[in-house]
C-alpha positions in Angstrom: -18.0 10.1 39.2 -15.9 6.9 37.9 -18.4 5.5 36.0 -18.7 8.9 34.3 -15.2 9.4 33.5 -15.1 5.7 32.4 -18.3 6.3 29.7 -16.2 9.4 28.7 -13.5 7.6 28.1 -15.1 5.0 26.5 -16.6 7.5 24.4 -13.9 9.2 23.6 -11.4 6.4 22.4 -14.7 4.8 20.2 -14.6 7.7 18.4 -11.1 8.0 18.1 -11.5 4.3 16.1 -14.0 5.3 14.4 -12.1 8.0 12.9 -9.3 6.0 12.2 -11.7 3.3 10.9 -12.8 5.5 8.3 -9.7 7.4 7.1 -8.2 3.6 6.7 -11.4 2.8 4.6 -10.8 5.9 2.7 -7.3 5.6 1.8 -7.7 2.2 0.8 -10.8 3.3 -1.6 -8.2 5.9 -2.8 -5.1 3.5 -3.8 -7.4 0.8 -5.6 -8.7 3.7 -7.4 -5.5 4.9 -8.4 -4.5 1.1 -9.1 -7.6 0.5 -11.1 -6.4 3.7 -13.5 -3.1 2.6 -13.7 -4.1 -0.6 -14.8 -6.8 1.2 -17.6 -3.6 3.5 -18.6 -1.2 0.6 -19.3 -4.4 -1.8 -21.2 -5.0 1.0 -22.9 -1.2 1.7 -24.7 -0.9 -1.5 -24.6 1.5 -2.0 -22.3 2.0 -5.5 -21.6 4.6 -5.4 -19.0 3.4 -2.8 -17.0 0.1 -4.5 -16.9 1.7 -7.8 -15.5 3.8 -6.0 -12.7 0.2 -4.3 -11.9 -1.3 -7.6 -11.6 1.1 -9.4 -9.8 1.5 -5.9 -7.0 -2.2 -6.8 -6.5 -3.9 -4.8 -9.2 -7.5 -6.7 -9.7 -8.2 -6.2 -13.7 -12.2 -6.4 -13.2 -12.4 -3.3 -11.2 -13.7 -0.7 -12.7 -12.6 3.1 -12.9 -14.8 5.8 -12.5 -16.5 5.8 -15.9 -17.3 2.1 -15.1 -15.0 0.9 -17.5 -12.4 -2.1 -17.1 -8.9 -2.9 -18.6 -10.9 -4.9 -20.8 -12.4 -2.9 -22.6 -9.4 -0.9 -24.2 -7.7 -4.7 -24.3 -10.6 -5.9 -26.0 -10.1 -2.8 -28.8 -6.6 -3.3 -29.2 -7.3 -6.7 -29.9 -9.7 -5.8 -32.8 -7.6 -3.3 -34.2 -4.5 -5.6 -34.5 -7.0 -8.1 -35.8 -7.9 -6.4 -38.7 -4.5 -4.7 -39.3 -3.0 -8.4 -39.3 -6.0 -9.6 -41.9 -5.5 -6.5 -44.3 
């Protein structure tokens, strides 16, 4: 009988982390996602400052969102167009 109710236990409480394992793992996935937009958002208006404070909270500016597209990328245009605006 007590090696039964200690493999229930047992049982029990590993599921109980395993649970808590996941939601952890799943809120986390949520907030870099979130990040990762917020980051887009302020490459893509430019936002300089915003883009810092990101960066420096722990925003990583290679991550992708979920279009598989980086701060870069709108960076990278905004670049181009002030490029030519600044040559015409």
């Amino acid at each position: 009988m007590r090696s039964f109710v200690t493999g229930w236990v047992q049982s029990e409480y590993g599921g109980r982390v395993k649970q808590l394992e996941s939601d952890i793992t799943f809120h986390i996935g949520k907030q870099e996602a979130e990040l990762t937009l917020r980051v887009n958002s302020a490459a893509f208006y430019g936002d300089l400052n915003q883009l810092k404070n990101l960066i420096g909270a722990g925003a990583d500016p290679k991550n992708t969102d979920y279009d598989g597209r980086s701060p870069l990328v709108p960076a990278k245009c905004l670049l181009s167009i002030c490029h030519r605006q600044a040559v015409n």
